[in-house]
The first five atom37 places (N, CA, C, CB, O) and aatype in JSON, in Angstrom:
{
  "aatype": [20, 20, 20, 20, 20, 20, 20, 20, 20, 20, 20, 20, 20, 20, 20, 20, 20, 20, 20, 20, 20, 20, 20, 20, 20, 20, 20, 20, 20, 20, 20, 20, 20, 20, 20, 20, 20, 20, 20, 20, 20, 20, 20, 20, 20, 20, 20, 20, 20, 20, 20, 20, 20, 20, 20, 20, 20, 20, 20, 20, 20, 20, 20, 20, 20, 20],
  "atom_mask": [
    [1, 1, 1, 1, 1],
    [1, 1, 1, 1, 1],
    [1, 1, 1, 1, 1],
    [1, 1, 1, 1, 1],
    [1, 1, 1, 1, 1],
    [1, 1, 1, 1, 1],
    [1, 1, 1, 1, 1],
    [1, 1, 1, 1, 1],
    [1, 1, 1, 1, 1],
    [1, 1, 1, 1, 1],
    [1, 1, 1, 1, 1],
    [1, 1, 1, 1, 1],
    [1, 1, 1, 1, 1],
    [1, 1, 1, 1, 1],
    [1, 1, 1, 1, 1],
    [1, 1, 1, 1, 1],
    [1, 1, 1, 1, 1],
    [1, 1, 1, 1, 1],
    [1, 1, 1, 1, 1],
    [1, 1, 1, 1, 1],
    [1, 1, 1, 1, 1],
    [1, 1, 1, 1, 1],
    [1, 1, 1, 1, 1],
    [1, 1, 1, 1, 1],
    [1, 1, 1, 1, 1],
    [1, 1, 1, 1, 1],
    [1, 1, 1, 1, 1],
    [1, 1, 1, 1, 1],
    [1, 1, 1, 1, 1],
    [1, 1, 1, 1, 1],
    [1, 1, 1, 1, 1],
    [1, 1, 1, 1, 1],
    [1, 1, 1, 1, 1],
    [1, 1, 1, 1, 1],
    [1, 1, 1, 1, 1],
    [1, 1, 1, 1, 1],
    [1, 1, 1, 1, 1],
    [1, 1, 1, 1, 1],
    [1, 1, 1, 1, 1],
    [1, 1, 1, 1, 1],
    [1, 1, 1, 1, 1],
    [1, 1, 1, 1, 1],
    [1, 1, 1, 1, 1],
    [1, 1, 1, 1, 1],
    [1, 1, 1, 1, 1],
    [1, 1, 1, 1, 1],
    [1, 1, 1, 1, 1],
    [1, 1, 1, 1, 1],
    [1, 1, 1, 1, 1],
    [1, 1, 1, 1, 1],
    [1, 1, 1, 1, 1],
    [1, 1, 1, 1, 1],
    [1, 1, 1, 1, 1],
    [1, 1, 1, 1, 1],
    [1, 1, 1, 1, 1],
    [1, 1, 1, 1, 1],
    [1, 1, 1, 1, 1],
    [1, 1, 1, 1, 1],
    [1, 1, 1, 1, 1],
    [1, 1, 1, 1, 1],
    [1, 1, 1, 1, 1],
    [1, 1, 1, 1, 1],
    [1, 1, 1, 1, 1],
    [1, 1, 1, 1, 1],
    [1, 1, 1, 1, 1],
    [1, 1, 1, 1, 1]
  ],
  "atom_positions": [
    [[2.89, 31.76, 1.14], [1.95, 30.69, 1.32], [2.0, 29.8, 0.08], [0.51, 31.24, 1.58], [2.08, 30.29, -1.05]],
    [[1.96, 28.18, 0.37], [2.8, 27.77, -0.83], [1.11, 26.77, -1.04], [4.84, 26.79, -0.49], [0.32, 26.93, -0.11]],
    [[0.72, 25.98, -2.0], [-0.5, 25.17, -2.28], [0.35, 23.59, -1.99], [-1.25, 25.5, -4.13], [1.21, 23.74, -1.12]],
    [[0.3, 22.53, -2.4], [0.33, 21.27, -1.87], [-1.15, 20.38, -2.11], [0.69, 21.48, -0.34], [-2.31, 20.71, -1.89]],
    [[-0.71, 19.4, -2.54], [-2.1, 18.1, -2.85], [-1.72, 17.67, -1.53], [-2.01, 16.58, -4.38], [-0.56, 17.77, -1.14]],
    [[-2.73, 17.15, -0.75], [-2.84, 16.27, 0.23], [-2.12, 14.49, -0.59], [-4.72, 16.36, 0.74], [-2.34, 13.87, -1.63]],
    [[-1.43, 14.35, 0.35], [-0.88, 12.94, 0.17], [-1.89, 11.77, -0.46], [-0.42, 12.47, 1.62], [-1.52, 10.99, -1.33]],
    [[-2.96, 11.79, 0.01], [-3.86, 10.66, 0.29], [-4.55, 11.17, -0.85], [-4.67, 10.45, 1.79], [-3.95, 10.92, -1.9]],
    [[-5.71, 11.85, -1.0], [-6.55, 12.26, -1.54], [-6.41, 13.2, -2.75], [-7.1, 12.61, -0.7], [-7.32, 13.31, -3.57]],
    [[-5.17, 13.9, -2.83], [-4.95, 14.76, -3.79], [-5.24, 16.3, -3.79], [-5.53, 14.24, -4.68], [-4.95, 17.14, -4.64]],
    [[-5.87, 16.43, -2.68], [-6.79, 17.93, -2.53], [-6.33, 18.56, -2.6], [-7.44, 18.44, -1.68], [-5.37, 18.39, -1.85]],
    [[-6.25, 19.9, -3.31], [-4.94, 21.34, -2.72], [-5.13, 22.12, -1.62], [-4.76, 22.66, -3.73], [-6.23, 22.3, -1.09]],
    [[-4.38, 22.45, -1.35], [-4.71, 22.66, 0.42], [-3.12, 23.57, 0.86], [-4.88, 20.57, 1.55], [-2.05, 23.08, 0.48]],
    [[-3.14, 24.41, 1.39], [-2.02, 25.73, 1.76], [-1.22, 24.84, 2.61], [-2.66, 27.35, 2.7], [-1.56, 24.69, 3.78]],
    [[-0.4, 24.35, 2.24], [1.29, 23.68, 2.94], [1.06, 24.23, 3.95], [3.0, 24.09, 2.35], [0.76, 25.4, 4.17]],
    [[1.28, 22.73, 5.08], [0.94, 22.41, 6.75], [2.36, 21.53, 6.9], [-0.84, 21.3, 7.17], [3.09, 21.03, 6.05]],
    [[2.41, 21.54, 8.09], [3.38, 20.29, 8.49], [3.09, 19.07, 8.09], [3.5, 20.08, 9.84], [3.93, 18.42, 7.47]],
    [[1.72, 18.52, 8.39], [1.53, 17.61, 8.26], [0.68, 17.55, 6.17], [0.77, 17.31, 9.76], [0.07, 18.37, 5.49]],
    [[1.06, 16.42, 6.0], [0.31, 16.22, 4.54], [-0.58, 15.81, 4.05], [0.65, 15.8, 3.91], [-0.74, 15.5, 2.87]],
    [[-1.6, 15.76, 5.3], [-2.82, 15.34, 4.87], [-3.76, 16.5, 5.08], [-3.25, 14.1, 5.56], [-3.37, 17.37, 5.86]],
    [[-5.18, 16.67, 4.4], [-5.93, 17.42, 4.18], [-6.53, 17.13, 5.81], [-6.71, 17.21, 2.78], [-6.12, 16.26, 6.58]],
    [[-7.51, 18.04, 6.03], [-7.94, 18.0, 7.64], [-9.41, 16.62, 7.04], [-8.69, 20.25, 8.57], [-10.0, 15.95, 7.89]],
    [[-9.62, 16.52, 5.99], [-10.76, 15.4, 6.11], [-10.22, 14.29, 5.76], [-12.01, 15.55, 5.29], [-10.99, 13.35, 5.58]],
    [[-9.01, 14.12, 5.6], [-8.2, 12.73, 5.25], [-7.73, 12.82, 6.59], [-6.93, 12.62, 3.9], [-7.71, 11.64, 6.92]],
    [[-7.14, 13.79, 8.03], [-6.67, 13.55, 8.92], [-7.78, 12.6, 9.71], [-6.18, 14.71, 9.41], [-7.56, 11.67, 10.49]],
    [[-9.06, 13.17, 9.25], [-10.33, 12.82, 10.32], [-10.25, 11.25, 10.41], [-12.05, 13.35, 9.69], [-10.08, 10.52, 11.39]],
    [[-10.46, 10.93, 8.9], [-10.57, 9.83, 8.53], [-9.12, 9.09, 9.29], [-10.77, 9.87, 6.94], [-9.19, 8.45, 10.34]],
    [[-8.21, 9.25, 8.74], [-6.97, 8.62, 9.52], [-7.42, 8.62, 11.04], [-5.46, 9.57, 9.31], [-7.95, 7.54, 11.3]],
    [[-7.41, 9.21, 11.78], [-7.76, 9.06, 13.48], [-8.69, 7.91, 13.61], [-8.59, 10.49, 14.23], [-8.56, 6.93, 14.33]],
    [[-10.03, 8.29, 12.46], [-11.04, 6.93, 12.83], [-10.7, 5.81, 12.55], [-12.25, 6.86, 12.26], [-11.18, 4.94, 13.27]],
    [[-9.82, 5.38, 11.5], [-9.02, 4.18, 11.11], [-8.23, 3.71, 12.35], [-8.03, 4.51, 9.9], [-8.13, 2.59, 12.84]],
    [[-7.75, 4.81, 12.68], [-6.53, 4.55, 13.68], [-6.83, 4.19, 14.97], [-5.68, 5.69, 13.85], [-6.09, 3.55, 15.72]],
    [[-7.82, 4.57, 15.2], [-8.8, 4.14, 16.71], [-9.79, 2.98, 16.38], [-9.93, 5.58, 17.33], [-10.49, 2.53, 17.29]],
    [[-9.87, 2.44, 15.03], [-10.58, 1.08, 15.3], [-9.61, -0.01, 15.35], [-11.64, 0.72, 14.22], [-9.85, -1.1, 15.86]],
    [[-8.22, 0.41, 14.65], [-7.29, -0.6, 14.75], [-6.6, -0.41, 15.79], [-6.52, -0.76, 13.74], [-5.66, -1.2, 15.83]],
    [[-6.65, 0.49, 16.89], [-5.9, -0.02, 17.84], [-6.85, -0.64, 18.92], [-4.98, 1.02, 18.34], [-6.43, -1.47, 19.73]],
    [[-8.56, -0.06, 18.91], [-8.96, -0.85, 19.38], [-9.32, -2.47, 19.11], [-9.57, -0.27, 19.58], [-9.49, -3.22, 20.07]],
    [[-9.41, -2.86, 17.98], [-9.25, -3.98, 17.95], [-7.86, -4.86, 17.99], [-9.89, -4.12, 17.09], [-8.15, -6.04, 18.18]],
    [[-6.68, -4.7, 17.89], [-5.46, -4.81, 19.05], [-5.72, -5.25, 20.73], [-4.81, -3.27, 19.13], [-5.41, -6.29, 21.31]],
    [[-6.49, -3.9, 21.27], [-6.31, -3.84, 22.31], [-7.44, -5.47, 22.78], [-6.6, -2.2, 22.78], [-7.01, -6.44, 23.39]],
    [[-8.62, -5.32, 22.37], [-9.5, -6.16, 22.33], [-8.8, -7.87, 21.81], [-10.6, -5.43, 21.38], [-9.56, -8.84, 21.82]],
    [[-7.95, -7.95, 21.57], [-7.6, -9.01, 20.92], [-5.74, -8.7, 20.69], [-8.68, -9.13, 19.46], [-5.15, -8.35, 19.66]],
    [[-5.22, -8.96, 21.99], [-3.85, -8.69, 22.28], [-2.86, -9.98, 21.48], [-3.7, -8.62, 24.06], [-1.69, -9.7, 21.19]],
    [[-3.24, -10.97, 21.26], [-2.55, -12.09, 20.47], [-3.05, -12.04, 19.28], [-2.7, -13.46, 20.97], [-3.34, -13.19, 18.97]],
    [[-3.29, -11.34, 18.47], [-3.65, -10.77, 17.23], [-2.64, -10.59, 16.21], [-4.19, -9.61, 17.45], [-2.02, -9.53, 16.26]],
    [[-2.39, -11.27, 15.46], [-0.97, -11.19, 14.44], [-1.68, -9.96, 13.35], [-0.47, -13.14, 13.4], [-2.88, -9.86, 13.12]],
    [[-0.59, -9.07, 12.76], [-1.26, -8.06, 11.68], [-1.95, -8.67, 10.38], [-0.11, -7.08, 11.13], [-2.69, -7.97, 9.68]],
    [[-1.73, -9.77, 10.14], [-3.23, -10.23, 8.92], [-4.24, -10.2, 9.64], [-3.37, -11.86, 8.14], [-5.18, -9.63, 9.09]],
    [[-4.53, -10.74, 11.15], [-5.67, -10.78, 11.61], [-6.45, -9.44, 11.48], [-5.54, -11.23, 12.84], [-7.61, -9.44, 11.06]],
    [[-5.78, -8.28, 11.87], [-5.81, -7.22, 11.87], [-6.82, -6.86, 10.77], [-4.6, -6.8, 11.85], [-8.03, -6.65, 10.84]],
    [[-5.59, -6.83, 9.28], [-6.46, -7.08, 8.11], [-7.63, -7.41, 7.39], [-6.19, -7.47, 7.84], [-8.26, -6.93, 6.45]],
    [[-7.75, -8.67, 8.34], [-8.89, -9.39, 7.9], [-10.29, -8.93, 9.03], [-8.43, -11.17, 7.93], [-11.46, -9.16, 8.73]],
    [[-9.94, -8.37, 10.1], [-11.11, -8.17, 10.92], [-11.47, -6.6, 10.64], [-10.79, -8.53, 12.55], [-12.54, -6.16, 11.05]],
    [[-10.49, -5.72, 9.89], [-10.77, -4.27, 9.66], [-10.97, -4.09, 8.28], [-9.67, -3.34, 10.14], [-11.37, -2.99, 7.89]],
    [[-10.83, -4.7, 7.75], [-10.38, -4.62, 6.38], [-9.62, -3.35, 5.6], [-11.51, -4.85, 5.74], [-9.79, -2.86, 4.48]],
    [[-8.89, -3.13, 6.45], [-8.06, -1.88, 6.01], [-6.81, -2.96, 4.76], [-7.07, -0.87, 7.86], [-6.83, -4.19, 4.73]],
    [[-6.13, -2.32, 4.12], [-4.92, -3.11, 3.98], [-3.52, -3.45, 4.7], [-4.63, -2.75, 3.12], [-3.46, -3.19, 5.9]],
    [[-2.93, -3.75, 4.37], [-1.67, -4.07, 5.21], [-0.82, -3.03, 5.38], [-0.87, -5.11, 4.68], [-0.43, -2.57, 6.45]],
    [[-0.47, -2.56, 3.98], [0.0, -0.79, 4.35], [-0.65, 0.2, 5.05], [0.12, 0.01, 3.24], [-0.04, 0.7, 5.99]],
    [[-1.59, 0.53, 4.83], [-2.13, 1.06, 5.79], [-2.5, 0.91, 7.08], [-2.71, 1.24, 5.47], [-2.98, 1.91, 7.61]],
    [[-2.38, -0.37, 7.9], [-2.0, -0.41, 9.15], [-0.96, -0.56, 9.55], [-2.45, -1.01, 9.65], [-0.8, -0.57, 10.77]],
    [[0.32, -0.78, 8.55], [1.58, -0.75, 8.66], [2.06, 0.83, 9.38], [2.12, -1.09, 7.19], [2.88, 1.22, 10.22]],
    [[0.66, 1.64, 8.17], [1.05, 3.33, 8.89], [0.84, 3.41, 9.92], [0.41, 4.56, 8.51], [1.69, 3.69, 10.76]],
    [[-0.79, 3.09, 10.25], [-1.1, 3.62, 11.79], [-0.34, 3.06, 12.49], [-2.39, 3.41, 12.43], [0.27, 3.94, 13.11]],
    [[0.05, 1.97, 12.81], [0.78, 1.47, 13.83], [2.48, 2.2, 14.08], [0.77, -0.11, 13.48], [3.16, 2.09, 15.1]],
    [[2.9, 3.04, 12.6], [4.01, 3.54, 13.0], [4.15, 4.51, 13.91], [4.54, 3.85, 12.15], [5.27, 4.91, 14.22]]
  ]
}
């Protein structure tokens, strides 16, 4: 069993597949479900708009959207 910082946050946390801590995953999903609902809500939406109506940054909806 190996330790690991969460990507995001830094937390140590027992090496998972994934690299985020389970309260940085939470958070990611809720990010990720307001920006795709506001997408969906607003389909001619260029990604600054995005930006500017979530205020997430640009990298970071660069992620969710990958």
């Amino acid at each position: 069993m190996e330790l690991v910082n969460c990507n995001r946050c830094g937390k140590l946390q027992v090496q998972r597949p994934d690299t985020l801590c389970k309260d940085c995953q939470q958070l990611y999903a809720s990010e990720a479900l307001i920006v795709k609902e506001y997408i969906k809500m607003n389909p001619g939406a260029t990604i600054m708009d995005v930006v500017q109506h979530t205020g997430y940054t640009l990298k970071r909806i660069k992620e969710i959207l990958r």
